[in-house]
C-alpha positions as CSV (number, residue, x, y, z in Angstrom):
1,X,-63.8,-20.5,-86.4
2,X,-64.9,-18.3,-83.6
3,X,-64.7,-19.0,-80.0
4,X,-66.8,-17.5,-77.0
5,X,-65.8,-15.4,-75.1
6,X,-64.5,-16.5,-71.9
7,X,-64.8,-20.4,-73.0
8,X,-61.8,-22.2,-74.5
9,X,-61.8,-25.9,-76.2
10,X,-59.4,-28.3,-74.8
11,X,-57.9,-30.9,-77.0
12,X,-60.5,-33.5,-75.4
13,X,-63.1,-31.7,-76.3
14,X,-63.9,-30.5,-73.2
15,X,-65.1,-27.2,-72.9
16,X,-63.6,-25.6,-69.8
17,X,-64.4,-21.8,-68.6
18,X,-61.0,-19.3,-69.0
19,X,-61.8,-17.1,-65.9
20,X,-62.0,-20.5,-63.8
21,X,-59.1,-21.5,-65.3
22,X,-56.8,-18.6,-64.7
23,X,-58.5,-17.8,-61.3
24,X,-55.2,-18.1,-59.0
25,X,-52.6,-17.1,-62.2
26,X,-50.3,-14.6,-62.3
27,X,-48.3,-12.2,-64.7
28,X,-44.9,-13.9,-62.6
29,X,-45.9,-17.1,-63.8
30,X,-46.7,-16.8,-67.8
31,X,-43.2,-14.9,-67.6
32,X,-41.7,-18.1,-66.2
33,X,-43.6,-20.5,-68.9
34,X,-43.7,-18.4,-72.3
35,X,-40.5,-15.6,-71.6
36,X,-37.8,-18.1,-72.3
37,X,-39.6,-19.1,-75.7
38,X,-40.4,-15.7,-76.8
39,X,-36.6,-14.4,-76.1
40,X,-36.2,-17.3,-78.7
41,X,-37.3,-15.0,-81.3
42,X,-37.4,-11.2,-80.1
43,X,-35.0,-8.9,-79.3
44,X,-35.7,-6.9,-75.8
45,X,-33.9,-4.0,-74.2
46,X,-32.3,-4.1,-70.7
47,X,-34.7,-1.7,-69.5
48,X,-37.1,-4.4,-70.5
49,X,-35.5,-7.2,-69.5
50,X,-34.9,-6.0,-65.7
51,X,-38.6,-5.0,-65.5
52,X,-39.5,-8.4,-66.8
53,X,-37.2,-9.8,-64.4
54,X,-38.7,-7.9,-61.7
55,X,-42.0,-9.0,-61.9
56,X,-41.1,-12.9,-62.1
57,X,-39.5,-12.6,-58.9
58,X,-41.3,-10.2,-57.3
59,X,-42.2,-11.6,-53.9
60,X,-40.4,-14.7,-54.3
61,X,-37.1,-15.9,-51.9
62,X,-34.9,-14.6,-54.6
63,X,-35.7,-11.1,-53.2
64,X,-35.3,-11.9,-49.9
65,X,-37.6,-11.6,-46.7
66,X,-38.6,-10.1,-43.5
67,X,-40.1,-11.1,-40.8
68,X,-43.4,-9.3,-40.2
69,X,-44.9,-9.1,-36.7
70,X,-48.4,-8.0,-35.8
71,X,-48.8,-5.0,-32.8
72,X,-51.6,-5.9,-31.2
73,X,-50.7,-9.8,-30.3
74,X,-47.0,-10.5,-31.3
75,X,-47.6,-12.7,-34.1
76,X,-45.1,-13.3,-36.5
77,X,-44.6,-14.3,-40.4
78,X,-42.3,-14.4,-42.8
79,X,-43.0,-12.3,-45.5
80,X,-41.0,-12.2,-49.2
81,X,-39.6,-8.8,-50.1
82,X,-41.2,-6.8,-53.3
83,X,-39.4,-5.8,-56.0
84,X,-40.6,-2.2,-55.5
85,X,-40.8,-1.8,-59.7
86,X,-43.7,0.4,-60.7
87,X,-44.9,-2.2,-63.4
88,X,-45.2,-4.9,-61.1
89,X,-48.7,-5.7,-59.8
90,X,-47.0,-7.2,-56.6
91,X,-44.6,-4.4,-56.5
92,X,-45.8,-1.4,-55.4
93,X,-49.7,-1.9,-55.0
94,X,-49.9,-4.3,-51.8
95,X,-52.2,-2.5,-49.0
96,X,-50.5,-2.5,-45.3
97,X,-52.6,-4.8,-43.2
98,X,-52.6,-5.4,-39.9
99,X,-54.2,-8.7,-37.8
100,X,-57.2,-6.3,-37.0
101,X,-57.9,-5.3,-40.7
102,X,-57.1,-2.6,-43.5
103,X,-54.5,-0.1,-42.0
């Protein structure tokens, strides 16, 4: 049976749309609900395994955090460290911003 593409069937019958549904998801967090099941089963190296790591955590409190403050007014936020791993989308790619825009 096929499916279209970018719909998916829930049990319900319910047809809901996949981008809608994943709008808000990230790589971090189908690490934390299908990496435990698939280590069930596979065999991964530790190169693997610490960039898999990485990107679960990456910008979480188990990397830590600064305390960011803007220039122009003072105002200040606490902001979770990245993991700085290259495979990361949180880990490298984040653009410097400031309170006045795109620096």
């Amino acid at each position: 049976m096929r499916r279209r593409r970018g719909k998916k069937k829930q049990a319900e019958g319910e047809i809901i749309n996949v981008e809608q549904a994943a709008e808000g998801l990230e790589i971090a967090d189908i690490l934390r609900e299908f990496l435990p099941g698939y280590l069930k089963t596979h065999n991964i190296s530790a190169h693997q395994w610490r960039v898999l790591n990485a990107i679960e955590n990456c910008r979480t409190h188990q990397m830590g955090y600064h305390l960011r403050e803007c220039e122009v007014c003072g105002y200040q936020e606490w902001m979770y460290n990245s993991c700085q791993n290259r495979h990361s989308p949180k880990g490298t790619s984040v653009p410097k911003v400031s309170m006045g825009g795109t620096i």
